[in-house]
N, CA and C of each residue as an Amber inpcrd file, in Angstrom:
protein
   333
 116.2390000 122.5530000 111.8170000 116.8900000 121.7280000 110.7950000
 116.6340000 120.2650000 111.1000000 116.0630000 119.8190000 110.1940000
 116.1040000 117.9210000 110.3420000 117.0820000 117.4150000 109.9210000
 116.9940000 116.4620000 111.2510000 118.7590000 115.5070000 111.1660000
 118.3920000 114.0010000 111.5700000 118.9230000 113.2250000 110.7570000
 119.0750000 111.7320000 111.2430000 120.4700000 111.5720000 111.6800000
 120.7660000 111.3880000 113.0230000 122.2440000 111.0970000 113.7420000
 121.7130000 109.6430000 113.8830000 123.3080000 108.5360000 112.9130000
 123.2760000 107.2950000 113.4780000 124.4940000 107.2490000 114.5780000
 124.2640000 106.3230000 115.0480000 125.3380000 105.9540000 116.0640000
 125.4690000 104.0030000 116.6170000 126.4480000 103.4710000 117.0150000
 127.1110000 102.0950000 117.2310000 127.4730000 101.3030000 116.1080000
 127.7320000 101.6480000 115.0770000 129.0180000 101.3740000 114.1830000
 129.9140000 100.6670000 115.2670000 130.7010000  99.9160000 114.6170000
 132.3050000  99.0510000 115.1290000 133.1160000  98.3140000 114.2720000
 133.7720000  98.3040000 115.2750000 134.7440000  96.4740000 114.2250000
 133.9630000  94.9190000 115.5360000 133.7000000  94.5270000 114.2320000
 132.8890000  93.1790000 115.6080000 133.6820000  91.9040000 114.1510000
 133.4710000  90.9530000 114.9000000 133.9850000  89.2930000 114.0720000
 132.7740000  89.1950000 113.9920000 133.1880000  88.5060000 112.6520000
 131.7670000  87.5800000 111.9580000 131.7230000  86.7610000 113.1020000
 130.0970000  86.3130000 113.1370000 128.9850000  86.0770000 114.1570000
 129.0340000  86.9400000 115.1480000 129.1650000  88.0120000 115.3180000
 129.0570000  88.9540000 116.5030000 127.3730000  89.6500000 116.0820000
 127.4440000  90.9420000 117.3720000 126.4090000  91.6290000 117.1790000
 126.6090000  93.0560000 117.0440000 126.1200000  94.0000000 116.3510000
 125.5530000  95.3000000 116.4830000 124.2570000  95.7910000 116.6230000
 123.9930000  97.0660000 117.4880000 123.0240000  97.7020000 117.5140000
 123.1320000  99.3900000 117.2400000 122.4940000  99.2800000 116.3420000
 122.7780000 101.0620000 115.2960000 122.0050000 101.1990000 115.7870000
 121.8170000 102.8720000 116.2830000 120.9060000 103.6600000 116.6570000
 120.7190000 104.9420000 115.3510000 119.5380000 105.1840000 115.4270000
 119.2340000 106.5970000 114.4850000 118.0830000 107.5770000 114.9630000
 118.6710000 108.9730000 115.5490000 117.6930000 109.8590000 116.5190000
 117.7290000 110.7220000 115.4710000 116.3100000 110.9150000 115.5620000
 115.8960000 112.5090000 114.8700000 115.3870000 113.3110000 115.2340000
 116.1240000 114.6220000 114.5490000 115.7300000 115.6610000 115.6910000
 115.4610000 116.7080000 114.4850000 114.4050000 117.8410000 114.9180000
 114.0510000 118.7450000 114.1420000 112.6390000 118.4540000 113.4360000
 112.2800000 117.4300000 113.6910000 110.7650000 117.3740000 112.9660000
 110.8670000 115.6130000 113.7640000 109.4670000 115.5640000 113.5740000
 109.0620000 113.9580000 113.7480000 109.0000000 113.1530000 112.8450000
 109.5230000 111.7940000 112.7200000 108.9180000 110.7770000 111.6900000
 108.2650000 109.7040000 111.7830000 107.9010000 110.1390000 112.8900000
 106.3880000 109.1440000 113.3320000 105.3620000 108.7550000 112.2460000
 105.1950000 109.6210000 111.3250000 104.6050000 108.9500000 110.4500000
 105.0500000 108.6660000 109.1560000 106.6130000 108.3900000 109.2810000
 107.0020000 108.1850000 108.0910000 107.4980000 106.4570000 107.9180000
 107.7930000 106.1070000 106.9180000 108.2060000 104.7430000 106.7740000
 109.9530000 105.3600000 107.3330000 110.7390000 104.2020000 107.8880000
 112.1940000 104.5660000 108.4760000 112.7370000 103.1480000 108.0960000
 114.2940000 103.7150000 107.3090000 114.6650000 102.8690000 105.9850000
 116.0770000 102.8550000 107.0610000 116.6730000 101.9920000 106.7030000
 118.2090000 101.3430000 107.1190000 118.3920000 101.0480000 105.8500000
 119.6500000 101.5550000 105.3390000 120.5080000 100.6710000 103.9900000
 122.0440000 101.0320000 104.1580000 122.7670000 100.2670000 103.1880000
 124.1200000 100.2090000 103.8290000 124.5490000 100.2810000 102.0650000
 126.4630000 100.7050000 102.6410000 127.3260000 100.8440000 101.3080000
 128.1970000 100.4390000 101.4890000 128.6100000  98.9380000 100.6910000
 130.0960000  98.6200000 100.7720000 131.0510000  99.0110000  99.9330000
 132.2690000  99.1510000  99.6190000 133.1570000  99.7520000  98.7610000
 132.6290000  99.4500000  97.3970000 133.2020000 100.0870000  96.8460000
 132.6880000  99.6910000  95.3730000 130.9770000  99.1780000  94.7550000
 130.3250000  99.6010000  95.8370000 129.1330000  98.7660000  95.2800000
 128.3000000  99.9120000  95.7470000 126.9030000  99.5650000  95.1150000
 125.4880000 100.6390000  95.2620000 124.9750000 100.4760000  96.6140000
 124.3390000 101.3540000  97.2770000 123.3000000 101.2970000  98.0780000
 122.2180000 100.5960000  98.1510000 122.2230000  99.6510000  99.3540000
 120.8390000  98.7760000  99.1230000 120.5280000  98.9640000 100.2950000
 118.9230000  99.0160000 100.3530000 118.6170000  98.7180000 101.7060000
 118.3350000  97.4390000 102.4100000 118.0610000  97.3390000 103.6900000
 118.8280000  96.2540000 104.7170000 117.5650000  96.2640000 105.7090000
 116.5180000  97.1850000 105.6530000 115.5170000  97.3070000 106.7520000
 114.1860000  98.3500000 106.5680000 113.2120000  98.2620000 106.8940000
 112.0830000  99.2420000 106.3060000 111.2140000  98.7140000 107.5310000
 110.9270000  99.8850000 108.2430000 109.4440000  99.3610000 109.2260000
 108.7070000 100.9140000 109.1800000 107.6690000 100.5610000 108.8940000
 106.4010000 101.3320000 108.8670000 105.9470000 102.2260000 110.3210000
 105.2690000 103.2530000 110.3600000 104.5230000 103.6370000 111.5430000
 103.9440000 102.6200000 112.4120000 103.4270000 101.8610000 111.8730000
 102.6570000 101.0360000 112.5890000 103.5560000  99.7100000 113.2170000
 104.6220000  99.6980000 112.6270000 105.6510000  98.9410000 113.0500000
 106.0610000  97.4130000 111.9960000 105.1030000  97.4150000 110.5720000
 105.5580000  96.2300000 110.1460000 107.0030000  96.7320000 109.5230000
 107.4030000  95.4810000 108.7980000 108.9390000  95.1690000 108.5430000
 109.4190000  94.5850000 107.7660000 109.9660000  94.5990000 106.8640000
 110.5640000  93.9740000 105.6900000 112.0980000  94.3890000 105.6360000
 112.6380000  92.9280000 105.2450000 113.8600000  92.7690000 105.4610000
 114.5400000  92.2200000 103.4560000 115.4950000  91.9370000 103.0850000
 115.5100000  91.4110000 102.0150000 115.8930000  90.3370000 102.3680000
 116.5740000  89.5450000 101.6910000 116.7060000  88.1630000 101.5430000
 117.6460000  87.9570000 102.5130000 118.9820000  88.7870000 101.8510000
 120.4480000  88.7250000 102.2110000 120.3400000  88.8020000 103.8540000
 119.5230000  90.0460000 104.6200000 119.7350000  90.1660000 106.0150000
 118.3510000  89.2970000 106.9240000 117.7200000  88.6960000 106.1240000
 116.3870000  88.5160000 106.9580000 116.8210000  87.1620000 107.8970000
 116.3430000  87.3660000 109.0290000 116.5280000  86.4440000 109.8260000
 117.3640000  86.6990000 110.7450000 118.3510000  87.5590000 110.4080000
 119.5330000  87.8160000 111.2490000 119.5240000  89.5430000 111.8920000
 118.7350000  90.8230000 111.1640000 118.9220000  91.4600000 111.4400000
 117.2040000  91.8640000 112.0650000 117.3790000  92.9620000 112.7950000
 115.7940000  93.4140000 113.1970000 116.0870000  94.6530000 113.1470000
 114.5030000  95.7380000 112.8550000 114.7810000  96.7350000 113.1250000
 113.2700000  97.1140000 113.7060000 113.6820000  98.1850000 114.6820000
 112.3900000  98.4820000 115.1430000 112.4010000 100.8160000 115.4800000
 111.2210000 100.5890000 116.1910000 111.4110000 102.5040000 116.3420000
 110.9070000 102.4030000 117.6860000 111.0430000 103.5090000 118.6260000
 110.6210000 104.0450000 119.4330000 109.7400000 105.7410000 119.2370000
 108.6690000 105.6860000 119.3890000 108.4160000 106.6470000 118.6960000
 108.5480000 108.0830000 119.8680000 108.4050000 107.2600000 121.1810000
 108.6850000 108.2710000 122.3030000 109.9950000 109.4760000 121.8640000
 111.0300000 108.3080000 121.4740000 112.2560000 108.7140000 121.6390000
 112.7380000 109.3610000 119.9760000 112.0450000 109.3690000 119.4210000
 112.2580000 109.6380000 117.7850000 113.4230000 108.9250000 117.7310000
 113.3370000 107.5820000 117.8490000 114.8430000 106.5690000 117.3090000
 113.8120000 105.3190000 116.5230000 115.3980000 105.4170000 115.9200000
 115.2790000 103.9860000 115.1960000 116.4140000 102.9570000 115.5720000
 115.8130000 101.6480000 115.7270000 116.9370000 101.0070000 116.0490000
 117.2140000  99.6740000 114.7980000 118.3880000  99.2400000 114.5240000
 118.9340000  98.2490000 113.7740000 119.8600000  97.3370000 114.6730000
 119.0220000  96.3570000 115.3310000 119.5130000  94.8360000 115.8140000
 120.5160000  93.9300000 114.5730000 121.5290000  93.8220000 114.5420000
 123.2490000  92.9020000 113.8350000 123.1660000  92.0040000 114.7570000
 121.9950000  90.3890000 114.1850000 123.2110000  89.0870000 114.5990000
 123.6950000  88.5500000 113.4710000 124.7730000  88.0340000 113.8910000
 125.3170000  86.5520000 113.1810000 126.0750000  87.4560000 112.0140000
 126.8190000  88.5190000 112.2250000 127.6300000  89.5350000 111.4780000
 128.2960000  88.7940000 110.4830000 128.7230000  88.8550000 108.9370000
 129.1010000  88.6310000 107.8230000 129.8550000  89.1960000 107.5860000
 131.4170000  88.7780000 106.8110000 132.4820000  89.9910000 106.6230000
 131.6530000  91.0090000 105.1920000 131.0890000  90.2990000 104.3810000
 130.0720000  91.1520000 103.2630000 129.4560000  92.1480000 104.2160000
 129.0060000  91.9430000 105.1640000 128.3910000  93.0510000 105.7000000
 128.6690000  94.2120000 106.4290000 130.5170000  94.5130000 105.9020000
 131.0330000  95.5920000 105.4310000 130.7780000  96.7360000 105.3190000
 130.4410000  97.6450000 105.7460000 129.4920000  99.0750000 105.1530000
 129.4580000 100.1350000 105.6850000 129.2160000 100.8180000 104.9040000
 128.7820000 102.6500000 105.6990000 127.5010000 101.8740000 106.0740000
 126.5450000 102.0970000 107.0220000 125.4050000 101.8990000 107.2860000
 124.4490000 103.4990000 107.1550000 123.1890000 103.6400000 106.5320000
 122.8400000 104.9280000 106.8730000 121.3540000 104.7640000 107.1070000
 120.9780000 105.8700000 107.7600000 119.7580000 105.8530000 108.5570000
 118.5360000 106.6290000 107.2110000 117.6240000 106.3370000 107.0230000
 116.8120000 107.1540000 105.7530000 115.4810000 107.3700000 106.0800000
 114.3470000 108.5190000 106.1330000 113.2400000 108.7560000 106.1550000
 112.4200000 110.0520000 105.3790000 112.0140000 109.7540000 104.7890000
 111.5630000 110.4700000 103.2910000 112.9890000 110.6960000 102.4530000
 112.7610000 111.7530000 102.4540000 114.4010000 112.4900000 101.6250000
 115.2130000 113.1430000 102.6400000 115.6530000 112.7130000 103.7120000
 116.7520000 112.7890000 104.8460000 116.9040000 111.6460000 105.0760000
 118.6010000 111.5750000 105.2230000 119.9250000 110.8850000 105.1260000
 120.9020000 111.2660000 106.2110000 121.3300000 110.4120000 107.4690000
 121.9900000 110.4000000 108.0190000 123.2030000 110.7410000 107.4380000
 124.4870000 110.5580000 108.2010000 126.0260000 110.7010000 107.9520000
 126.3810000 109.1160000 107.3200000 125.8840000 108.6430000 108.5430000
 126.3020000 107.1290000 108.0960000 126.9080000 106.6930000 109.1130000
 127.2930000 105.5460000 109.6230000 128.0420000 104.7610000 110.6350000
 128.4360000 103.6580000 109.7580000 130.2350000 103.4170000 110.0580000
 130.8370000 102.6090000 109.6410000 130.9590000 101.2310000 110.3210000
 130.5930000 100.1110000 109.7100000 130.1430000  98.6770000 109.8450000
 131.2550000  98.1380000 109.9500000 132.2760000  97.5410000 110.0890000
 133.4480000  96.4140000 109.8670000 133.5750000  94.9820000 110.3640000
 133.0540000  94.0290000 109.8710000 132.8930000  92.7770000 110.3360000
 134.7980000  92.1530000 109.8620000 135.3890000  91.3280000 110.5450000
 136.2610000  90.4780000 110.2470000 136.0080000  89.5990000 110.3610000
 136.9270000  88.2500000 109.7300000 136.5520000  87.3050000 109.0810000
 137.8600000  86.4980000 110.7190000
């Protein structure tokens, strides 16, 4: 069975840091593109992070500069680097690669 488990969700204060982890197990996605996007109450799913096999990276507007994401391909993880935390940046966080979807890890920045 393929699974994306995220993990390091918290409560952190705006300007703090997080580091989300996302391991997959049951198949490899070494060659897949590996997506980070997040859900705050009331609002749609957007994504927040995209890096390729080869390792490039695109960020959107809202998180660029502040967030990183990278993979280990040894370890079938993905990782999502949180600086300079935003109370907007609020969220289920979830881990995505093709059509598998983590659980999600809950984000909570205070103000």
């Amino acid at each position: 069975q393929v699974q994306l488990v995220e993990s390091g969700g918290g409560l952190v204060q705006a300007g703090g840091s997080l580091r989300l982890s996302c391991v997959a197990s049951g198949s490899t996605f070494s060659g897949y593109n590996m997506h980070w996007y997040r859900q705050a109450p009331g609002k749609e799913r957007e994504i927040v992070a995209v890096i390729t096999p080869s390792g490039q990276t695109y960020y959107p507007d809202s998180v660029k500069g502040r967030f990183t994401i990278s993979r280990d391909h040894a370890k079938n993880t993905v990782y999502l680097q949180m600086d300079s935390l935003k109370p907007e940046g609020t969220a289920i966080y979830y881990c995505n690669s093709d059509t598998v979807w983590g659980q999600g890890t809950q984000v909570t920045v205070s103000s």
